[in-house]
C-alpha positions as CSV (number, residue, x, y, z in Angstrom):
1,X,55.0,80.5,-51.3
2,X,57.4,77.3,-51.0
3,X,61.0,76.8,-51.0
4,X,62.5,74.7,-53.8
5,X,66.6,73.9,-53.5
6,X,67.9,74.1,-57.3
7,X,71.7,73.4,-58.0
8,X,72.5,74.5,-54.2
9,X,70.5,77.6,-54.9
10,X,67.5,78.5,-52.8
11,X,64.4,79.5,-54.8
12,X,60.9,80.7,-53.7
13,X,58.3,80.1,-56.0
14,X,55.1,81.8,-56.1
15,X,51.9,80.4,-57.8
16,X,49.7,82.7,-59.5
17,X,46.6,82.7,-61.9
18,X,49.2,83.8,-64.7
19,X,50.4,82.5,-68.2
20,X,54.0,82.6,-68.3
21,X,57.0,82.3,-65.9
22,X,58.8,85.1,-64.3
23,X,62.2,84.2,-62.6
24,X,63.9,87.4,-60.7
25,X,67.0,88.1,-58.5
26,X,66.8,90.2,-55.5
27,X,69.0,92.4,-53.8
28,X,70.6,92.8,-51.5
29,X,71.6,89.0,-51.1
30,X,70.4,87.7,-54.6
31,X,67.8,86.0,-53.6
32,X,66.0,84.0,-56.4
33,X,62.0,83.9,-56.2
34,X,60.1,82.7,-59.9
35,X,56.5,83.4,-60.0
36,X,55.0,80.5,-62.2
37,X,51.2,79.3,-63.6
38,X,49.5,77.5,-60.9
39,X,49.4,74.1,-62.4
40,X,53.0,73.9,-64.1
41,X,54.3,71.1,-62.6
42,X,57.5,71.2,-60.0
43,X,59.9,69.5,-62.5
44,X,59.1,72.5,-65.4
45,X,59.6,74.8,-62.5
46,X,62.9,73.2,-61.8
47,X,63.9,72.7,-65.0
48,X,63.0,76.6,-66.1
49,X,65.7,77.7,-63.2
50,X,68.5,75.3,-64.4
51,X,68.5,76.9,-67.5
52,X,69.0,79.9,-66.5
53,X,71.5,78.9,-63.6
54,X,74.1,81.0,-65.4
55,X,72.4,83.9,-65.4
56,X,70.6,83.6,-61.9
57,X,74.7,83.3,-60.8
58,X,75.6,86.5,-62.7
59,X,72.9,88.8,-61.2
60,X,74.1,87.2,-57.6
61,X,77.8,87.6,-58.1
62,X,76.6,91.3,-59.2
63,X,74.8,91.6,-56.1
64,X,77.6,90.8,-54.1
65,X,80.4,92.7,-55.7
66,X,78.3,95.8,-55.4
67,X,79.7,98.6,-52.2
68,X,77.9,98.7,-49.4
69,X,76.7,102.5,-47.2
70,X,78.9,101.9,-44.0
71,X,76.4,102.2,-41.1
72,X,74.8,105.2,-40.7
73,X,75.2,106.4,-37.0
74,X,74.1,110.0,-37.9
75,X,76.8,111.5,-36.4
76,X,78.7,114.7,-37.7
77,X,81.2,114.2,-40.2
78,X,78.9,111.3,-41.7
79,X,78.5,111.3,-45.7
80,X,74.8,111.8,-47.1
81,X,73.6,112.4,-50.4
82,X,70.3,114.2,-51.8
83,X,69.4,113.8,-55.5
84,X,73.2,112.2,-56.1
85,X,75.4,115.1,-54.4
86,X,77.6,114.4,-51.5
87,X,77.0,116.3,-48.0
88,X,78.7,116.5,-44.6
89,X,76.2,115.9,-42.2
90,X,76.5,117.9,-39.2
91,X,74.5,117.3,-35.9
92,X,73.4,120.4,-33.7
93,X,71.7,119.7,-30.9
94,X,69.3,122.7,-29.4
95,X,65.8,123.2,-28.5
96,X,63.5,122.9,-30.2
97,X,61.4,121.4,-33.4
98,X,63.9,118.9,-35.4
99,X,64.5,119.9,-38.7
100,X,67.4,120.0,-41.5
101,X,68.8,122.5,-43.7
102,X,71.6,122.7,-46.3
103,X,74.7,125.0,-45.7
104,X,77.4,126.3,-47.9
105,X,75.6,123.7,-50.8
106,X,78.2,120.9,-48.9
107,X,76.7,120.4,-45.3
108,X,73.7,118.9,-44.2
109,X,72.8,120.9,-40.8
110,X,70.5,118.0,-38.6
111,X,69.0,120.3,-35.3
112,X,67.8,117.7,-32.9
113,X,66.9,117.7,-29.2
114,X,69.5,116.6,-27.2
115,X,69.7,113.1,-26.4
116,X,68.3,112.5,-29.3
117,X,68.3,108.5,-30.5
118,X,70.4,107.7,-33.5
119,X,67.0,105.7,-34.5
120,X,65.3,109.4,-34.3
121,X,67.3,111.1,-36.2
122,X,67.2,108.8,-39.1
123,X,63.1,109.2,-38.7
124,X,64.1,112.7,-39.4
125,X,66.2,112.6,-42.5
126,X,64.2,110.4,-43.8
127,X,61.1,112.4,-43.6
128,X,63.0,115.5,-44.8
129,X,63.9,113.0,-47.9
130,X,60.4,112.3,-48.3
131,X,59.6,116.1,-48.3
132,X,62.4,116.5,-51.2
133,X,61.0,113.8,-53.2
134,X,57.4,115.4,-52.9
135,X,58.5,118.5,-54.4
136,X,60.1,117.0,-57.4
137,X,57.5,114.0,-58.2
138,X,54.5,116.3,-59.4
139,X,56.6,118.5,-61.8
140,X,57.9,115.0,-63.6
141,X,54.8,113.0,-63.6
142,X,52.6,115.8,-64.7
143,X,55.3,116.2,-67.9
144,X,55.7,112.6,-68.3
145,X,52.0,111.5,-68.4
146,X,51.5,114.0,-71.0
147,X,53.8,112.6,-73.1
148,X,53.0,109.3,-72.3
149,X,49.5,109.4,-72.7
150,X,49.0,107.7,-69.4
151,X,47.7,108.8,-65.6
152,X,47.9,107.5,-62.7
153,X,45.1,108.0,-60.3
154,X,47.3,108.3,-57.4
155,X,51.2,108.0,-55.7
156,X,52.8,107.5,-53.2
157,X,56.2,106.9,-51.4
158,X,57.9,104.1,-49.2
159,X,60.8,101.9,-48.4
160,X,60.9,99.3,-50.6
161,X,63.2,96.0,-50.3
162,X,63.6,95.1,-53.7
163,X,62.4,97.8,-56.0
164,X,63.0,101.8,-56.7
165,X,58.9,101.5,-58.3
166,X,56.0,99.7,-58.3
167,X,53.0,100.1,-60.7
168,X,49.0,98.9,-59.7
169,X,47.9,98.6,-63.0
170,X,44.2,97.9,-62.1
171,X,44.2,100.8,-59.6
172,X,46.3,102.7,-61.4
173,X,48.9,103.6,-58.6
174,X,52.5,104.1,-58.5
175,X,55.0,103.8,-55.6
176,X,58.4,105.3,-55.5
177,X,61.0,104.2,-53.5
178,X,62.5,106.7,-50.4
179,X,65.6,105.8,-51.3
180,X,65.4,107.9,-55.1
181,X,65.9,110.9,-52.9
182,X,69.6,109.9,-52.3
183,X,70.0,109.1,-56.3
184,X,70.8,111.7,-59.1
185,X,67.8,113.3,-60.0
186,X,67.7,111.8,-63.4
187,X,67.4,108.4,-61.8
188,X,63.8,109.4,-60.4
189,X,62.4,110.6,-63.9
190,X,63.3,107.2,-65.5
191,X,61.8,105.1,-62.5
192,X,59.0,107.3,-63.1
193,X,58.9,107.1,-66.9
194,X,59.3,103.2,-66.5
195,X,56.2,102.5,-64.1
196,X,54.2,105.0,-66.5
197,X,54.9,103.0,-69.2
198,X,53.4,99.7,-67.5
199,X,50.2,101.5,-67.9
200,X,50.9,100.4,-71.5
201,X,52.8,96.9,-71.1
202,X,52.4,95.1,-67.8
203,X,55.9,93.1,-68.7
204,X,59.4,93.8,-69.4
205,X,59.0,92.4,-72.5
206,X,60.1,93.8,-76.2
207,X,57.3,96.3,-76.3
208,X,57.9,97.8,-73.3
209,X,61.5,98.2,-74.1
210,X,60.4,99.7,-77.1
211,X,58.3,102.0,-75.5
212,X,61.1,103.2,-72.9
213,X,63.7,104.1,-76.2
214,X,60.7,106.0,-77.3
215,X,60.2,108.1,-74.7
216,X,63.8,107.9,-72.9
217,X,66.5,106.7,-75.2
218,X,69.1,107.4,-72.2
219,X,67.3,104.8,-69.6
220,X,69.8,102.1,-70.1
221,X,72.2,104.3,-68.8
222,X,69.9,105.6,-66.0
223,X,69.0,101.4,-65.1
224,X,72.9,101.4,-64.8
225,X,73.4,103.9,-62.4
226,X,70.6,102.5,-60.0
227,X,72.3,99.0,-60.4
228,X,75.5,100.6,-59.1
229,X,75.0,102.9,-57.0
230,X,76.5,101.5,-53.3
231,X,73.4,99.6,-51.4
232,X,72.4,101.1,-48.3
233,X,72.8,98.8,-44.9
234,X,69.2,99.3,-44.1
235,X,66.5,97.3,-44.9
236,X,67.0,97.2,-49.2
237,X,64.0,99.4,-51.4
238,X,64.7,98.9,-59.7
């Protein structure tokens, strides 16, 4: 990967054995990276980003305009969220195995040790978030590949910087990001719908789109929601 300076802009570009070129704008910053053939030449590269410096600058003033989680020092009093509803976390410390349970459908109850590290007890809500997530994922895929016509051979869950999924074609695994667990619930079906789908088209192009009103003629709506809901001061996870 090398750096190329376009217009003032900062752009990593990525060479791989591939046919067309793919320009995308990250969050949490707007970072620009453009994955390109390996033997189009520097000045195409270049000249494929100027014209679309308008809409690189778009997605980036997006990016920034966007509200930001305040940080979390899971303390009580804190907001959380699970599947897109609002809870008060409240910190117990006792004896004892950690774990979390939900109260009066509005608090989050976290039972820690005490002395417990803020660092720790993030481990711990994130874990329990992982938990959540594993008992919604198999009900949804299971309907979705039926429909879809597709399977995946396997799943799995992790943080991701830049993306809510992530489809292996070849192998035929998907990854979802941690952070869907904070998201309505809605939001995790159409992540899931859309890395199914790649199973069929390996680009965004017109026939995947086509594909996703097929199946899920609400998923604009749903890509909207993910693109503004606030972003979470950690380390950013589509």
């Amino acid at each position: 990967m090398v750096a190329m300076l376009v217009s003032g802009i900062t752009v990593q570009v990525v060479r791989k054995p591939i046919k067309n070129l793919h320009l995308s704008v990250y969050p949490p910053d707007g970072h620009v990276r453009v994955a390109v053939p390996k033997l189009l030449s520097d000045d195409n590269v270049r000249l494929a980003v100027i014209s679309r410096l308008s809409w690189i600058k778009k997605q980036q003033a997006n990016f920034q305009s966007q509200p930001r989680q305040s940080t979390r020092e899971m303390v009580t009093g804190e907001s959380h969220y699970l599947f897109g509803k609002r809870y008060r976390l409240e910190v117990i410390e006792r004896r004892g195995c950690h774990e979390i349970a939900i109260t009066n459908n509005t608090t989050l109850q976290l039972f820690v040790n005490p002395g417990t590290s803020t660092l720790n007890r993030a481990l711990v809500l994130n874990q329990w978030y992982r938990n959540q997530l594993k008992v919604q994922i198999p009900a949804l895929l299971n309907r979705w590949q039926l429909t879809i016509g597709k399977e995946v051979q396997d799943w799995g869950i992790k943080k991701m910087k830049t993306k809510w999924g992530s489809c292996n074609i070849t192998e035929q695994r998907i990854w979802l990001n941690l952070e869907l667990a904070k998201k309505p619930l809605e939001c995790l079906e159409y992540v899931i719908v859309h890395e199914l789908v790649h199973l069929h088209e390996r680009h965004h192009n017109k026939r995947f789109k086509t594909y996703m009103d097929r199946y899920l003629p609400q998923w604009h709506r749903c890509r909207d929601i993910l693109n503004r809901e606030p972003l979470s001061n950690e380390n950013w996870f589509c």
